[in-house]
C-alpha positions in Angstrom: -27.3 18.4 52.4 -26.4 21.3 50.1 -27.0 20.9 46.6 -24.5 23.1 44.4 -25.1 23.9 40.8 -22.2 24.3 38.3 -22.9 28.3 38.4 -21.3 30.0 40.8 -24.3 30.6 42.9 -24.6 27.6 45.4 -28.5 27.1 46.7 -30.0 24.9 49.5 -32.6 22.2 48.2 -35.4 22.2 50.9 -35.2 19.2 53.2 -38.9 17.8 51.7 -37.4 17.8 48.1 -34.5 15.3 49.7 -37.1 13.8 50.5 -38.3 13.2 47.1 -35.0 12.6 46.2 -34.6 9.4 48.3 -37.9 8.3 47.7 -37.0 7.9 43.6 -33.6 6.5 44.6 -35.4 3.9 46.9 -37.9 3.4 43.9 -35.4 3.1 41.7 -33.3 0.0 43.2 -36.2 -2.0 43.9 -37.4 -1.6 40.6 -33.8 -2.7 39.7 -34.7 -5.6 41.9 -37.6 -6.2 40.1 -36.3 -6.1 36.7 -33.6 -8.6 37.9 -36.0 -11.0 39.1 -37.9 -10.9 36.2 -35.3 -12.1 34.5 -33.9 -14.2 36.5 -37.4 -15.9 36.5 -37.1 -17.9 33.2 -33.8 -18.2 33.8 -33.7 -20.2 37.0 -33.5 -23.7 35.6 -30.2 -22.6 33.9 -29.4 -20.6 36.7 -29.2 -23.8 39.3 -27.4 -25.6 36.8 -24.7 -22.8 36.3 -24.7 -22.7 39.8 -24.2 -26.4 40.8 -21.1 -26.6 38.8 -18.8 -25.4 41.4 -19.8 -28.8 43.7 -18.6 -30.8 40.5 -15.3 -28.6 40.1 -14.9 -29.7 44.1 -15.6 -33.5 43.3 -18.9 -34.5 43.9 -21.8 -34.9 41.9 -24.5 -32.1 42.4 -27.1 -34.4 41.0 -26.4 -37.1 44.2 -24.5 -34.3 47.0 -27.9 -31.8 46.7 -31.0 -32.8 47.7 -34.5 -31.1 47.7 -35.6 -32.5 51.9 -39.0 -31.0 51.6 -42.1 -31.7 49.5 -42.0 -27.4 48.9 -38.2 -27.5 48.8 -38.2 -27.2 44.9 -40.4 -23.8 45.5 -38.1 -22.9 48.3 -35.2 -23.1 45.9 -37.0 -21.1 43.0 -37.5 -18.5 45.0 -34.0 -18.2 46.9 -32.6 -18.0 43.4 -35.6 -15.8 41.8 -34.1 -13.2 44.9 -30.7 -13.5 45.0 -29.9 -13.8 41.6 -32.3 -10.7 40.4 -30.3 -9.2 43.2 -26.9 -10.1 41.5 -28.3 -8.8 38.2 -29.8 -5.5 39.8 -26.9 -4.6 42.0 -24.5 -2.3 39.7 -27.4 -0.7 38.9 -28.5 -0.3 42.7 -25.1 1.2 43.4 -25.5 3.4 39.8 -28.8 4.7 41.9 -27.2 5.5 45.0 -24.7 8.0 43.3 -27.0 9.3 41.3 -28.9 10.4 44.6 -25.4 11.8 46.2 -24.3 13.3 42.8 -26.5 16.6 42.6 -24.8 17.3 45.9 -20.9 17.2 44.3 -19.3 20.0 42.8 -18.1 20.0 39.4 -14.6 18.8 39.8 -16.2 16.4 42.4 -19.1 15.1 39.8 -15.9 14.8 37.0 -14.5 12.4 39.4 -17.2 9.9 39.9 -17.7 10.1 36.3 -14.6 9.0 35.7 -14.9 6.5 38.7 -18.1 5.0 37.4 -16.8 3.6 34.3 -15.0 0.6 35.9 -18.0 0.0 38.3 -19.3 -2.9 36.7 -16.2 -3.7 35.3 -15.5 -4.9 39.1 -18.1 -6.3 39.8 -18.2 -8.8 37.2 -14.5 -9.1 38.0 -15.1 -9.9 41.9 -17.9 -12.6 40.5 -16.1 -14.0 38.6 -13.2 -14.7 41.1 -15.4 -15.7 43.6 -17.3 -18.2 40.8 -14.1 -20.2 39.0 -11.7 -19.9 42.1 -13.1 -19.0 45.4 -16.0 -21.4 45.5 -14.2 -24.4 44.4 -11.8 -23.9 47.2 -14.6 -22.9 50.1 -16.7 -26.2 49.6 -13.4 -28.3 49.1 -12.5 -26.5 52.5 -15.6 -27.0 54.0 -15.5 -30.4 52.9 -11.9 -31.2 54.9 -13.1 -29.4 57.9 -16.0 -32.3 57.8 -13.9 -34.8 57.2 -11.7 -33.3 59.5 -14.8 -33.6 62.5 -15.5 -37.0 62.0 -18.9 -35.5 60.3 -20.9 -37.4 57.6 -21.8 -35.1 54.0 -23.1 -37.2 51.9 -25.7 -34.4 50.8 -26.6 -31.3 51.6 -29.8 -29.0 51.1 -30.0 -27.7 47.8 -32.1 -24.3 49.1 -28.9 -24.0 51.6 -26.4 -24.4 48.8 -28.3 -21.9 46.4 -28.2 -19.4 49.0 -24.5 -19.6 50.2 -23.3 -19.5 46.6 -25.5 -16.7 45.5 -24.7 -14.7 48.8 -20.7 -15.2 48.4 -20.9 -13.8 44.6 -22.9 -10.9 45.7 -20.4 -10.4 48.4 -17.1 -10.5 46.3 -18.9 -8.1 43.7 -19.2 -5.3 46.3 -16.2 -5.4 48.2 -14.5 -5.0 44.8 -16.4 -1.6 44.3 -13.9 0.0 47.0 -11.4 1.1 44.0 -13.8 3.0 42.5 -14.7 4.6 45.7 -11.3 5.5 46.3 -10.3 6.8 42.9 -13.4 9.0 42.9 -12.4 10.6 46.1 -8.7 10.9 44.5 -10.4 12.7 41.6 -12.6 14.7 43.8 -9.1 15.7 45.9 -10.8 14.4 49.1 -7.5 11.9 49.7 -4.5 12.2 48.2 -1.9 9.4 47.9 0.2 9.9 51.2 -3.1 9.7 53.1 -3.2 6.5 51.8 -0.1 5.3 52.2 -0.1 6.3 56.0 -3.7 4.3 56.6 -2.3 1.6 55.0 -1.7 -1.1 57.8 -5.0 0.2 59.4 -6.7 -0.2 55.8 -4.8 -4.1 55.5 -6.6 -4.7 58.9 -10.1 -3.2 58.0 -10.4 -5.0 54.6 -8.9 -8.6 56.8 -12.2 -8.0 59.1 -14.2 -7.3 55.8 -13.5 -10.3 54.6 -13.9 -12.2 57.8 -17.5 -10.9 57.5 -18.4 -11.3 54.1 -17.1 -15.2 53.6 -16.7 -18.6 55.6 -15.3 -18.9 58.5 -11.9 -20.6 56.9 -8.7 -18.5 56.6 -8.2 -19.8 52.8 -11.5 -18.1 51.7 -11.1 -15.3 53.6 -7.6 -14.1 52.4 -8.3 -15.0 48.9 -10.9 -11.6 49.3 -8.8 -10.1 51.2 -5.1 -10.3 49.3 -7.2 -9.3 45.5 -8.2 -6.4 47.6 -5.0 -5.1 49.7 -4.0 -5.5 45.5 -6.2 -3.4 44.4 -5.9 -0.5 47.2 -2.3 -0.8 46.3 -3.0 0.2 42.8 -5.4 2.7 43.7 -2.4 5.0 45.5 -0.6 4.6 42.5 -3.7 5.3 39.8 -3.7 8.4 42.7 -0.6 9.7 42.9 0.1 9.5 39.0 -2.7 11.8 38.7 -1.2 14.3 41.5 1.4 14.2 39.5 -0.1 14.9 35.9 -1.3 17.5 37.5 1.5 19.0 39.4 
């Protein structure tokens, strides 16, 4: 990788001091990790109740639909949430790590760009939680309650350790994928893409963030489209957040 200053002489960082680099970047996120677990820790009683409320929003009573099956199960459960919520918590600032790794390697206009870009990081991914949290999950488990009823299969109660992990995984999940604007505007900034690139990916960009979403959720149609529409949404916007800054410039 070739590391460029904002002088006009460009120099090559040796490969050991990437090295280093990616060693402080990997230090870096799972101390993230660790900081989110930490506070997630005294948190996690409040945490499962937050996170039962969805079942309730789908009509059933968490306190009779989730059940602990083992005599550890209440362990199992503290842990599943001390992981994936310090991983929810720690996650903008993972992805905050990650650029900061690639970032020496920009060049000024390029660095200007993600700067820019950055700012509505987080700003997504509490949006994408959110959406997934008062909309998407209420729908899922009412989904996955039909398709049940639907097989002729009894639910009368389900796992709690299960449940904690499919909700926690399916915030995470819609937090990401809404990162890709800010991916896209930064390489707008940078002058990698330009709008009419865009445009012309478009049906093969619809298709990729479909199979995203395919991945990411359920296997039901209404869950997956409901990440996948906010998305096609939001690359839509990006082209024009792009091509109003082509033509500022221009």
């Amino acid at each position: 990788m070739i590391w460029r200053s904002e002088s006009s002489d460009e120099a090559s960082k040796p490969f050991v001091e990437h090295l280093d680099d990616l060693r402080q970047t990997v230090i870096w996120c799972l101390g993230a990790l660790l900081v989110g677990m930490l506070i997630a820790w005294p948190l996690s009683p409040w945490i499962l109740g937050v996170l039962k409320t969805p079942i309730e929003w789908a009509g059933r009573d968490p306190e009779e639909y989730l059940r602990v099956l083992k005599v550890a199960g209440g362990l199992s459960v503290f842990f599943r949430i001390l992981f994936w919520a310090g991983l929810l918590i720690a996650a903008p600032i993972v992805v905050l790590a990650i650029g900061r790794f690639v970032f020496p390697g920009l060049t000024p206009k390029e660095k200007r760009a993600v700067s820019n870009a950055s700012g509505f990081a987080i700003v997504l991914f509490a949006t994408g939680v959110s959406l997934c949290y008062f909309i998407t999950l209420k729908v899922a488990l009412q989904m996955m309650f039909r398709i049940n009823a639907w097989m002729g299969l009894s639910s009368e109660f389900v796992e709690l350790g299960n449940y904690v992990a499919f909700v926690l995984k399916l915030l995470i999940a819609f937090g990401l994928a809404f990162e890709m604007p800010v991916v896209l505007l930064a390489l707008g900034g940078a002058g990698l893409v330009t709008s009419t690139q865009l445009r012309e990916k478009r049906r093969h960009v619809v298709v990729g963030l479909l199979v995203l979403a395919m991945i990411l959720t359920p296997p039901d149609p209404v869950t997956q489209m409901m990440m996948a529409v906010p998305l096609v949404c939001l690359y839509e916007l990006c082209i024009w957040l792009i091509f109003a800054k082509e033509k500022r410039s221009a």
